[in-house]
C-alpha positions as CSV (number, residue, x, y, z in Angstrom):
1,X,-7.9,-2.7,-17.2
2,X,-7.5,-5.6,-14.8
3,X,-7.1,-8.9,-15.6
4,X,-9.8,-11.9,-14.5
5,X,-9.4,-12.0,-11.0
6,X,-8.0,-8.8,-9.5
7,X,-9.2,-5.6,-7.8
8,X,-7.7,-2.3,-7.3
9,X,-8.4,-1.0,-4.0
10,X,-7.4,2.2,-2.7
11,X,-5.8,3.1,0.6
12,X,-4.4,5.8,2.9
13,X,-1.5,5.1,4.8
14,X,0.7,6.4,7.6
15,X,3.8,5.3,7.4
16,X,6.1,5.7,10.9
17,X,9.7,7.6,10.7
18,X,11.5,4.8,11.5
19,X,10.5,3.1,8.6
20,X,10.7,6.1,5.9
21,X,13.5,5.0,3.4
22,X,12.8,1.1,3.7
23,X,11.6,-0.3,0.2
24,X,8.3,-0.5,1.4
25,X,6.1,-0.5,-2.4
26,X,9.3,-2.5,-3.8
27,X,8.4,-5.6,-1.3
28,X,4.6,-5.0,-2.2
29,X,5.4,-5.7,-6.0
30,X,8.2,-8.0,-5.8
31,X,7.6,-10.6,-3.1
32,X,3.5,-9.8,-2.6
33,X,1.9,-10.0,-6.1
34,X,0.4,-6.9,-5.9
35,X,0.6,-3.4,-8.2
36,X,1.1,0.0,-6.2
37,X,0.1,2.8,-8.0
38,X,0.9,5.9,-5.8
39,X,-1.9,8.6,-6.5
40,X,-0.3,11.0,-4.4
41,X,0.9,11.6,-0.9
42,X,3.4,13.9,1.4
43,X,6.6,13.2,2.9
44,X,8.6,14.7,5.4
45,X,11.7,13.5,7.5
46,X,9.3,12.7,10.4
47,X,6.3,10.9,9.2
48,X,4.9,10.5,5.5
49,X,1.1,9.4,4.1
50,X,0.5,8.2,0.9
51,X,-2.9,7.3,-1.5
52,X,-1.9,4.1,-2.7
53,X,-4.0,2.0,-5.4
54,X,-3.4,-1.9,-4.9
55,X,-4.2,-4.1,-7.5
56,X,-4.0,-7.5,-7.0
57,X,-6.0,-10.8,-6.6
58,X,-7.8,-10.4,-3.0
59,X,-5.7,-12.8,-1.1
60,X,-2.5,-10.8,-2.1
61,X,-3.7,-7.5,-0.9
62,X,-4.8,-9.2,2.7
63,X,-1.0,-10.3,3.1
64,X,0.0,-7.2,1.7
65,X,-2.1,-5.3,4.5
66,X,-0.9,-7.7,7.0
67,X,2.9,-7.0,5.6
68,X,1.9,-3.1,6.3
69,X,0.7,-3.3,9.6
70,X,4.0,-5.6,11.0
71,X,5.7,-2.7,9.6
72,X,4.0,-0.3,11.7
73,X,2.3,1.5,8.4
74,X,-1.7,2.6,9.0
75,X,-3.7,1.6,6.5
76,X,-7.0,2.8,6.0
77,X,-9.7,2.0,2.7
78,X,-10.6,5.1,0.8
79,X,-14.1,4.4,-0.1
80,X,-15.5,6.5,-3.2
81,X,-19.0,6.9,-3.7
């Protein structure tokens, strides 16, 4: 359950080799407010994608997207209906 405030918001992302090993999800809990739940996702030593929940208030997961994208990550809304 989420508190007053916050949505979970689901995305698939692309993340780059030359940024595999870099605490990407740490830097999205610690210093951006937000929750990554990792649902599931594949990683080689080339290139990786991941389905990652984001919880968070909305203004956290816009600088959280915008912290993605400097990093060279792809993210894209997975839309359920």
């Amino acid at each position: 359950m989420t508190k007053k405030g916050r949505v979970t918001r689901k995305f698939k992302m692309a993340f780059p080799a030359k940024v595999l090993g870099d605490p990407i999800m740490y830097t999205l809990a610690h210093d951006l407010n937000v929750v990554p739940n990792i649902c599931r996702g594949r990683i080689t030593d080339k290139t990786a994608w991941l389905e990652v929940e984001i919880e968070g208030k909305e203004k956290h997961i816009d600088m959280a997207l915008k912290y993605l994208g400097e990093k060279g990550v792809a993210a894209e809304e997975v839309i359920s209906g």
